[in-house]
Structures are given as structure tokens and as C-alpha cells.
C-alpha positions as CSV (number, residue, x, y, z in Angstrom):
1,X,207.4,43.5,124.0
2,X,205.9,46.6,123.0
3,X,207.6,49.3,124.2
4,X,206.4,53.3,124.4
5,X,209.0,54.5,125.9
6,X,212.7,55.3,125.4
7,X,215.3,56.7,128.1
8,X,218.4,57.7,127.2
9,X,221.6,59.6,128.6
10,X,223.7,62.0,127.2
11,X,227.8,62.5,128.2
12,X,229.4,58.6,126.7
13,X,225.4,57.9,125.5
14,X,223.5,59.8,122.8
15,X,226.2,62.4,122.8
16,X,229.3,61.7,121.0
17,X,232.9,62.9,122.1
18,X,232.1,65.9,120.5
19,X,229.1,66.7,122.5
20,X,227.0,66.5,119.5
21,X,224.2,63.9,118.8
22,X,225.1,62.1,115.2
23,X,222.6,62.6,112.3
24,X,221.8,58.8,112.4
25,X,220.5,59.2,116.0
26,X,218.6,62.3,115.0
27,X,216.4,60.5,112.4
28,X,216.0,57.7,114.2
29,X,214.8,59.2,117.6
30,X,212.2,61.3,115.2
31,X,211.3,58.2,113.5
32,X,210.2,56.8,117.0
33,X,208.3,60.3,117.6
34,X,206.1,59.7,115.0
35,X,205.3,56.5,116.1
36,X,204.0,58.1,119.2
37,X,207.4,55.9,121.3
38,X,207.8,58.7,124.5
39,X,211.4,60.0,124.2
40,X,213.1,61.0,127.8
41,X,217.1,62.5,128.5
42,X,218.0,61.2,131.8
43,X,221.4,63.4,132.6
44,X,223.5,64.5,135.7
45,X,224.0,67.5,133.4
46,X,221.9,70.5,134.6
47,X,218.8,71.1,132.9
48,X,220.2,74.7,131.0
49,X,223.4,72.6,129.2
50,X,221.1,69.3,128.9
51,X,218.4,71.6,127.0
52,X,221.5,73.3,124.9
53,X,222.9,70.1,124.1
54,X,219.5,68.4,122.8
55,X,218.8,71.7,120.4
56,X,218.9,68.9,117.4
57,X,215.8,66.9,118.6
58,X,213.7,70.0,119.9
59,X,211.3,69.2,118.0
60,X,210.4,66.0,119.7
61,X,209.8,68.3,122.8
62,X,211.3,65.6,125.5
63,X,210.9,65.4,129.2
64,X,214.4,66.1,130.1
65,X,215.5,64.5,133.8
66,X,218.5,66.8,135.1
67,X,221.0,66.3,137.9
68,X,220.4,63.1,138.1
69,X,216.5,63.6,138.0
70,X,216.8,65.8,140.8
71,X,214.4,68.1,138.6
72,X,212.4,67.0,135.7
73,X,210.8,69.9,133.2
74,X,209.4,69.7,129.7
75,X,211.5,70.7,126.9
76,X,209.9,73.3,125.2
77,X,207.7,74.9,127.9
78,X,210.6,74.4,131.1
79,X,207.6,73.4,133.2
80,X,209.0,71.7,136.0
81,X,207.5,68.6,136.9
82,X,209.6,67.7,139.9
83,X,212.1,69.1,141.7
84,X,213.9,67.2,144.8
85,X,216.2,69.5,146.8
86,X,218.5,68.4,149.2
87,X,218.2,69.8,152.8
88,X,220.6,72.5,153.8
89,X,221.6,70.8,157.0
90,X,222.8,67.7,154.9
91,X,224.7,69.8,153.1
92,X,226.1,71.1,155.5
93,X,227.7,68.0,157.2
94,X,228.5,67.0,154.0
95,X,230.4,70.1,153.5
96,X,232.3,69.9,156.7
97,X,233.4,66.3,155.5
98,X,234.8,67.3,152.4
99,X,237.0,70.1,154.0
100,X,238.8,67.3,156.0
101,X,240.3,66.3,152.3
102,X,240.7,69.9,151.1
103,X,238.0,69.2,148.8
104,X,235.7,72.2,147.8
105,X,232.2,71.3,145.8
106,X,230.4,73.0,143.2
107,X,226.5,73.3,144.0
108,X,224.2,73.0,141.1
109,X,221.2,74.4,142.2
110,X,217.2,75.6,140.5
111,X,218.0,78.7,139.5
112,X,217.5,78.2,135.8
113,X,215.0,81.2,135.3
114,X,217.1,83.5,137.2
115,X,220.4,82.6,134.8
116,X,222.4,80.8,136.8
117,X,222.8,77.0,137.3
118,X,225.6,76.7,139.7
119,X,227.4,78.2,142.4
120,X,231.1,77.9,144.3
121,X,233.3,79.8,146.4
122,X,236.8,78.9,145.8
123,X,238.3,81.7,142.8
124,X,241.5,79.2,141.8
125,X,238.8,77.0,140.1
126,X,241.4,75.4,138.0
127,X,243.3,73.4,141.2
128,X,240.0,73.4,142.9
129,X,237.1,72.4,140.3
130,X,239.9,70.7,137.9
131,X,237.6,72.5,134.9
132,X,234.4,71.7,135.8
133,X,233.5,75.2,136.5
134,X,234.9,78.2,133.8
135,X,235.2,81.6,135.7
136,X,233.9,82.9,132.1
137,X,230.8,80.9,132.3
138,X,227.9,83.5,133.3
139,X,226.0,80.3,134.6
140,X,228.1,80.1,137.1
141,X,227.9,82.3,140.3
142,X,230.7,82.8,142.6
143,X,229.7,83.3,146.2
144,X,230.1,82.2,150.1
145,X,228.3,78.8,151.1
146,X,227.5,81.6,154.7
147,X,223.6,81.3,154.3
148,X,220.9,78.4,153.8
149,X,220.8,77.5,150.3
150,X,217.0,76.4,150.2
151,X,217.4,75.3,146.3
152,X,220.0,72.8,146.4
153,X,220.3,70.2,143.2
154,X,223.2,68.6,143.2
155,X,226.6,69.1,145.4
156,X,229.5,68.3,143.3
157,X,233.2,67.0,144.1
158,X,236.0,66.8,141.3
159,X,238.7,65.0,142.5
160,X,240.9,61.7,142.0
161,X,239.1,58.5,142.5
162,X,241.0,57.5,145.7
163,X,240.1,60.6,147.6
164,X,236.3,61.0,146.5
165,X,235.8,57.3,147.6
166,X,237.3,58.0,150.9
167,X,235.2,61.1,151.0
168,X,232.1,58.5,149.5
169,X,232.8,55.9,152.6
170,X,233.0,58.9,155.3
171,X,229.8,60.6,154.6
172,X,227.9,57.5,154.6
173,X,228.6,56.7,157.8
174,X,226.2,60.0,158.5
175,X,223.5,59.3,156.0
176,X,220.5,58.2,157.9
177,X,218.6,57.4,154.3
178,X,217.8,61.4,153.5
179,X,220.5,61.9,150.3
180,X,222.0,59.7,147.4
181,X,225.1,59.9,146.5
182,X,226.7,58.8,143.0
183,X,230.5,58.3,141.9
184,X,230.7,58.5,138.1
185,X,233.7,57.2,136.7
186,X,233.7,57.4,132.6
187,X,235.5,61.0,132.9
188,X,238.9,61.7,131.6
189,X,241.4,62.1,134.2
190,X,239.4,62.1,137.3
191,X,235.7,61.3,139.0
192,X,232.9,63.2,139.8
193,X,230.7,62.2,143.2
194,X,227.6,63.6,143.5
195,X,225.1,64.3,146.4
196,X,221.3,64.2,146.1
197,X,218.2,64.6,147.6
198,X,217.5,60.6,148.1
199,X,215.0,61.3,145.1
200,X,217.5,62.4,143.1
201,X,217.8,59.6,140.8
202,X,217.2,58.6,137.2
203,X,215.2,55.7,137.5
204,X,213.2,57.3,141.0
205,X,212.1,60.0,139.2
206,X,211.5,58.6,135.6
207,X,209.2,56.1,137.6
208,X,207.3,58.7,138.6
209,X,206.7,60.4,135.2
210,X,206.2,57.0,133.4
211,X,203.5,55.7,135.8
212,X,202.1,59.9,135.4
213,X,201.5,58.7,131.4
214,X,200.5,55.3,132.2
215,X,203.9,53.5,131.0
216,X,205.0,50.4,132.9
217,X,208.7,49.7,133.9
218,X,208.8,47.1,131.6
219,X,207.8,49.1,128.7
220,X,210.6,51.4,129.1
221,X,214.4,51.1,127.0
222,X,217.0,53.0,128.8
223,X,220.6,53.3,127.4
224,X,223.6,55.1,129.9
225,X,227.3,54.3,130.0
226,X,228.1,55.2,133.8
227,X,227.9,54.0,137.2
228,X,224.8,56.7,137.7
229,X,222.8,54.9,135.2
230,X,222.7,51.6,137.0
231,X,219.6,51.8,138.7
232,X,218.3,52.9,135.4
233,X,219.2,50.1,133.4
234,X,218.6,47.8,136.0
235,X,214.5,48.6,136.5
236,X,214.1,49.4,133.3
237,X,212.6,46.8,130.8
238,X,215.4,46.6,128.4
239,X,218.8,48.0,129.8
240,X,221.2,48.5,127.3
241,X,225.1,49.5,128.4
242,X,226.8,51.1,125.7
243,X,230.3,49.3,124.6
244,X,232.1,52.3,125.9
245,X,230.6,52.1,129.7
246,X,232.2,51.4,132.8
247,X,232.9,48.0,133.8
248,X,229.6,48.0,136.7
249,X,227.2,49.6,134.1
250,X,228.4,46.7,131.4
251,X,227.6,44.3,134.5
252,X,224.3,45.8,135.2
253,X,222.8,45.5,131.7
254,X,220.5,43.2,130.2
255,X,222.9,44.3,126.9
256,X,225.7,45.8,125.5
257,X,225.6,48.1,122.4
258,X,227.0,46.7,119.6
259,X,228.5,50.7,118.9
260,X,229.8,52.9,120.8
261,X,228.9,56.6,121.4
262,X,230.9,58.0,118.6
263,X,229.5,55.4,115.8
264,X,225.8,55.8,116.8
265,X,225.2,53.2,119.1
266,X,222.5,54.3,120.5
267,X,220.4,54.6,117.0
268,X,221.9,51.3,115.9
269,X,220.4,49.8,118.9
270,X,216.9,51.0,118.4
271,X,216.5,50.0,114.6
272,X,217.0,46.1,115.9
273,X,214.7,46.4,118.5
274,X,211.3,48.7,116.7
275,X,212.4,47.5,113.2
276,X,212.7,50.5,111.5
């Protein structure tokens, strides 16, 4: 097959433990570049940490799909190519669920130019956010969910895997087919489920920019490690699972990396496959 297009994620993918993407997968994704092969970051990380995080392969000037492809802008212009919000109302029965099990989200929402990425309301972050939001972090805006919030990306719950699939089961029992939501497990210590605009997905709005550049599904690689890449890997052409993935993105994949995140996997992958 000739492929012109790879997808990869970042957290347990292209980025090691360290949050840093190894020399090996630096060369090898330029390499491809060159070769005119379309590189893309699908991440549930916003589009501010998913751009910091990819500083080694600027150069290549990717398409970066944030939040879960919620919004989509180009790398070195921050054009935005597509954004999918989630309607206030949603959000707010969503809300009112996740009070019944004390649970308090984060909202990531499109306010990248203005210097802030997220929003929450709750000042003991630590026993409410379990770390996922630093009060330090200047990104990060602390305020009352009183008003409509027209901008919505992503709304975010941290929380033990028991509770957030209750909270999953209960809220779909109100979803008439107008949000997505995602439960990604490959996180130390606890999960992370997400709500979307029903657009917010990886492989939704990657279709969209693929078939904008003329690229068929079946000329697209993606690589992920987590229960939001599924649909990703599944569509894609050649889905590859990385060895460190959760047991249902293993399952999904046409194939398992050989390495894991911390050894290059990714990299090691794509010399088998473009013979380079």
C-alpha cells in the first residue's frame, strides 16, 4: 500500500514517559517529511501543551488534532481548521449529573489566543482535579460555571474508574446522539472521561482533513495506546496499538508495536513499513 499519511498520538504514543519525543522518532518522522508522507498529532491534550510538547518536530509544521479533534489548527500558523463545541445546555445536564457523585470537571475550552486553555471552579484542586489542573498554571482560569460558556472543548472528570463509569452509564441514558463521550484508562492511578461535541473525535475529524488533501482512509497509519484512539485505529488503514496500550486498544488494532513508548516504538514501526 502506499501510504501519505501518518497519525499519531502523543501521552503512552510518540511521547515517552518523560513527555519527550526520542531522537530516533525525531529523525524518522523528518525522514517521512521529506518524502512528502503527511504527518498529523491526534491528542486529547489541548492544542497549547500539544503544540509545547511537539517543539522537536516544528519544523515539519503538522496538523495538530486537540481535545480529541474537537479543534484542529496548523502548527506553525495556529489557523484553526475546525472547531466542534459542545452546546451549553448539554453541558449543563451533564454537569448536574456529575454533582450527584461529588464530581466536579475541568472545561477545556478555545481560548488559546486569549491565554487560557481551561477553566474550573472548585479551589482544593488537589482532592477535586487529583492533579490534573495546577493552581500555578496561568492556563488555567478559575471561575463559576454561572453563565453560558459558548466555547466549550472538552468537559473533563478525574476520578476512580468505578465512579466515572457510573457517571459514563448515567449520562447516556440522556444523550440523544448530540455529544461523545470517552473513558481513557492508560493513566496512573485513576481515569479520565471526557465529553464532546459528537464531532469531537480523532478519527471524525482527521477524516475530514484527509479527504480536504485528497488522502483516502486506507492510506492513512495511525498509532495510539488508549481507549480514545479506537476509532482511530480501527478506520484507519493500518492501526497499530502500541505494546504498552490498554487491553481494548490492543483488541482494536490491525497490530501491535513491537516497542513500547519509552524504546521508540513508534519510529521502529515506521522504518518496517516505508523502508527507510
Amino acid at each position: 500500500m502506499n501510504y501519505k499519511m501518518v497519525v499519531t498520538d502523543l501521552d503512552g504514543t510518540l511521547l515517552n514517559d518523560d513527555k519527550k519525543i526520542s531522537k530516533m522518532d525525531v529523525e524518522i518522522l523528518n525522514k517521512l517529511h521529506e518524502l512528502k508522507i503527511e504527518i498529523v498529532i491526534a491528542t486529547g491534550r489541548n492544542y497549547y501543551l500539544a503544540k509545547k510538547l511537539t517543539e522537536q518536530i516544528k519544523n515539519i509544521n503538522p496538523v495538530i488534532l486537540a481535545n480529541n479533534g474537537a479543534i484542529v489548527r496548523r502548527s506553525h500558523t495556529d489557523e484553526v481548521l475546525e472547531c466542534n463545541y459542545l452546546d451549553f445546555e448539554y453541558f449543563k445536564k451533564i454537569y448536574e449529573q456529575g454533582l450527584k457523585y461529588n464530581l466536579h470537571p475541568v472545561l477545556h475550552v478555545d481560548e488559546y489566543k486569549n491565554g487560557y486553555d481551561m477553566i474550573y471552579e472548585q479551589d482544593n484542586t488537589d482532592e477535586m482535579y487529583l492533579g490534573y489542573v495546577d493552581k500555578n498554571n496561568k492556563r488555567a482560569k478559575l471561575t463559576k460555571f454561572e453563565h453560558s460558556i459558548n466555547n466549550i472543548l472538552a468537559v473533563c472528570y478525574l476520578s476512580e474508574n468505578k465512579k466515572l463509569n457510573d457517571l459514563y452509564f448515567e449520562t447516556n441514558k440522556i444523550n440523544d446522539g448530540k455529544f461523545n463521550s470517552l473513558c481513557n484508562l492508560n493513566l496512573k492511578n485513576k481515569a479520565l472521561l471526557e465529553f464532546l461535541h459528537i464531532d469531537g473525535c480523532k478519527w471524525r475529524s482527521l477524516k475530514k482533513y484527509a479527504e480536504s488533501i485528497n488522502i483516502f482512509p486506507e492510506e492513512i497509519i495511525s498509532f495510539g495506546d488508549d481507549n480514545n484512539d479506537i476509532e482511530l485505529i480501527i478506520n484507519s488503514g493500518f492501526g497499530i496499538a502500541m505494546k504498552n496500550g490498554t487491553e481494548s486498544c490492543i483488541n482494536a488494532a490491525d497490530k501491535i508495536s513491537e516497542f513500547d513508548n519509552n524504546n521508540s516504538g513508534v519510529s521502529k514501526e515506521l522504518l518496517k513499513i516505508f523502508s527507510i
